[in-house]
C-alpha positions in Angstrom: 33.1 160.3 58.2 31.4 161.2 54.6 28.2 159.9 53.7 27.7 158.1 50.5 25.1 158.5 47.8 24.4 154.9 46.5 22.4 153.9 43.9 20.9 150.2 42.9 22.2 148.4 39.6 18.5 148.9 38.6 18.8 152.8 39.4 22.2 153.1 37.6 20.8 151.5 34.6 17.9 154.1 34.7 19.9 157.2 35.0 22.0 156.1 32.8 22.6 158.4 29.6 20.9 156.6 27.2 19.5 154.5 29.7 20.4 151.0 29.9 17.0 148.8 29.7 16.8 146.3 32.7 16.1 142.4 32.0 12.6 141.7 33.4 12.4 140.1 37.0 16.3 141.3 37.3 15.6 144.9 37.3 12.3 145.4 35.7 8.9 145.1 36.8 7.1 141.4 36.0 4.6 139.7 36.5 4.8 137.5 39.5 3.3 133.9 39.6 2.3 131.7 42.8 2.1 128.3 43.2 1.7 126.4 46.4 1.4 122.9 47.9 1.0 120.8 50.8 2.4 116.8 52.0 0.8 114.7 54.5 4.3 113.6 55.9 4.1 110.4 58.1 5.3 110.1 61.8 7.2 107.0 60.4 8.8 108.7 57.9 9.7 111.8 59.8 12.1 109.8 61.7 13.8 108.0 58.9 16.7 110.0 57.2 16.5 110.2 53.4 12.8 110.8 53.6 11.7 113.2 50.9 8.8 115.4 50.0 8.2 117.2 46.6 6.2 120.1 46.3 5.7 123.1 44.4 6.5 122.5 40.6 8.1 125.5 38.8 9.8 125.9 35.3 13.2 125.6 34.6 13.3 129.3 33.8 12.0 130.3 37.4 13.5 133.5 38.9 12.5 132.7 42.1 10.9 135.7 44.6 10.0 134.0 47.8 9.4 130.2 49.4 7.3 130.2 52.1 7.4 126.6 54.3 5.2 125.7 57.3 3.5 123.3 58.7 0.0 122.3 60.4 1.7 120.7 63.8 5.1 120.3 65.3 6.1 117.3 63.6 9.2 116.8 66.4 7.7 116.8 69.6 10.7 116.1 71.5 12.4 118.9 73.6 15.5 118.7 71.9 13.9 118.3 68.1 16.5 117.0 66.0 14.4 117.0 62.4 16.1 118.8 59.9 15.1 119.3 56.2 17.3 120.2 53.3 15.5 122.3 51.1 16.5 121.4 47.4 15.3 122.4 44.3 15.2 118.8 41.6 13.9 117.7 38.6 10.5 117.0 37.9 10.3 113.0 38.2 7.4 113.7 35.8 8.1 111.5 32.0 5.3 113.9 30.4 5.8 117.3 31.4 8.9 117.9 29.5 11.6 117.5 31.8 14.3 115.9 30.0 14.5 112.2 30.6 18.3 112.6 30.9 17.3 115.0 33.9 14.3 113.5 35.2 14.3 113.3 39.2 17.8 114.7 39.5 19.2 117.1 41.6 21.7 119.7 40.9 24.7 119.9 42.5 26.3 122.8 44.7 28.9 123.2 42.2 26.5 125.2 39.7 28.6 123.6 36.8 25.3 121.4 35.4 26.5 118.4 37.3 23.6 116.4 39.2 23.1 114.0 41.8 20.6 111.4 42.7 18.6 111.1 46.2 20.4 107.7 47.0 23.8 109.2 46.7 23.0 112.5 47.7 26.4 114.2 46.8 27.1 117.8 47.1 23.1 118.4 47.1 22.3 122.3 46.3 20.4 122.9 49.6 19.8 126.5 47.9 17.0 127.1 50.6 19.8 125.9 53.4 18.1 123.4 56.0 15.4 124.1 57.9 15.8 122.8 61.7 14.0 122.4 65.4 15.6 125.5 66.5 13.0 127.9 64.7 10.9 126.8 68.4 11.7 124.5 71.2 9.1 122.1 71.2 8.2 122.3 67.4 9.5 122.0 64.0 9.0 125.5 61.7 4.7 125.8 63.1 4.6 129.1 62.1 5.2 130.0 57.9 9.2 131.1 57.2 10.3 132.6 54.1 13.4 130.3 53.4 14.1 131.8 50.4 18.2 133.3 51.2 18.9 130.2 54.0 21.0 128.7 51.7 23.3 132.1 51.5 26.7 131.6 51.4 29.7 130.4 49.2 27.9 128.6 46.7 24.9 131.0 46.4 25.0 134.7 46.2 22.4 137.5 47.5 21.7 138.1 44.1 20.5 134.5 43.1 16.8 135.4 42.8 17.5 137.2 39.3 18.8 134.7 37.8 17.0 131.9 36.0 17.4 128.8 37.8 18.6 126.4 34.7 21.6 129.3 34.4 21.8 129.7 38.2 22.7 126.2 38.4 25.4 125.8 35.1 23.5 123.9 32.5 24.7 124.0 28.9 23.5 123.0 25.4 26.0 120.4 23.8 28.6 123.0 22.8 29.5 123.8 26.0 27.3 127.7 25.9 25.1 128.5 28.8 21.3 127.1 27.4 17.9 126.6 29.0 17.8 123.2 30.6 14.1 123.0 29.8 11.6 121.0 32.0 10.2 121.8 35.7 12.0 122.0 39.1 10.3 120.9 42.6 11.0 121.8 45.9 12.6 118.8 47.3 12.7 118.6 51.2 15.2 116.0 51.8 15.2 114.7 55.7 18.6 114.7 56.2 17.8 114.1 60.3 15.2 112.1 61.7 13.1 113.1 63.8 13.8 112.6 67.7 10.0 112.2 68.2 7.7 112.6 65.2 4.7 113.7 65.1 2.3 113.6 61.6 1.6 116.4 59.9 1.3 118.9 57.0 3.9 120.4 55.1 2.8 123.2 53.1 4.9 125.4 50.7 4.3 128.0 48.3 6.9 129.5 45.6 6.5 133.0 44.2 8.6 133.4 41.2 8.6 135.6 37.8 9.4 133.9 34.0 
């Protein structure tokens, strides 16, 4: 069988003839930010489904790089550990950091077409970061740090997701119907979408690493 000489998109653009300038943090070389966070989550609210957890505030214009979750203890103890965590991305519920108050606390739906849901009706949640479950060990829930960021792979979410800006990666448009900058702050939203079997407190941390 031949070999094949492949080159990147980035690569292509470069050698290109002239060359064809790549879009910063798609491409090009940027500057990469950090921001990380931790949760005190409850052994009574591990077990209760719909249990959420906000960390890790990042702007609507985020291409994100990495998401790193752990946490201090096994927070199901049980030898067949039934927590899981949806890991979401949702509007900042903040009404004074610019998040529009349309938007405010709102999560974006799997469809990528600007449409949002709420955490009571939880419909068609993004779950970009897929959901995080016991399996990772058998007698604890994620201990030891994961990078999450491509769980969520699959038909609504491409390889290529982290150079895209998340306000365009999830569909929102200005009021003529053209592709425009949401504004306002996303937050990692862990949304317990199983209870623990038997909970344990502990500490959730998470950090983001993204590029603007």
């Amino acid at each position: 069988m031949a070999a094949e000489n492949l080159k990147g998109v980035a690569i292509t653009n470069l050698d290109a003839s002239p060359i064809v300038e790549n879009t910063r943090g798609s491409g090009a070389a940027a500057y990469q930010y950090t921001v990380d966070d931790t949760v005190a989550a409850t052994a009574a609210g591990l077990t209760a489904t719909a249990s959420t957890y906000r960390l890790c505030r990042i702007p609507a214009n985020a291409k994100v790089k990495g998401v790193i979750l752990a946490v201090s203890t096994g927070l199901d103890t049980n030898a067949s550990p039934t927590l899981a965590f949806d890991c979401n991305l949702a509007f900042s519920d903040s009404t004074t950091d610019g998040t529009p108050a349309a938007l405010q606390g709102l999560i974006p739906t799997s469809a990528n077409t600007g449409a949002t849901t709420t955490v009571a009706s939880y419909s068609s949640p993004n779950i970009i970061f897929g959901t995080t479950t016991g399996t990772q060990a058998k007698t604890t829930f994620v201990k030891a740090a994961s990078d999450i960021l491509f769980a969520g792979i699959g038909s609504n979410y491409a390889i290529t997701f982290p150079q895209t800006e998340l306000w365009s990666l999830f569909g929102f448009t200005n009021p003529y119907g053209v592709a425009g900058d949401s504004g306002g702050f996303f937050d990692l939203l862990l949304y317990t979408s199983t209870g623990a079997a038997t909970s344990a407190a502990g500490t959730i941390y998470a950090r983001i690493n993204f590029v603007v």
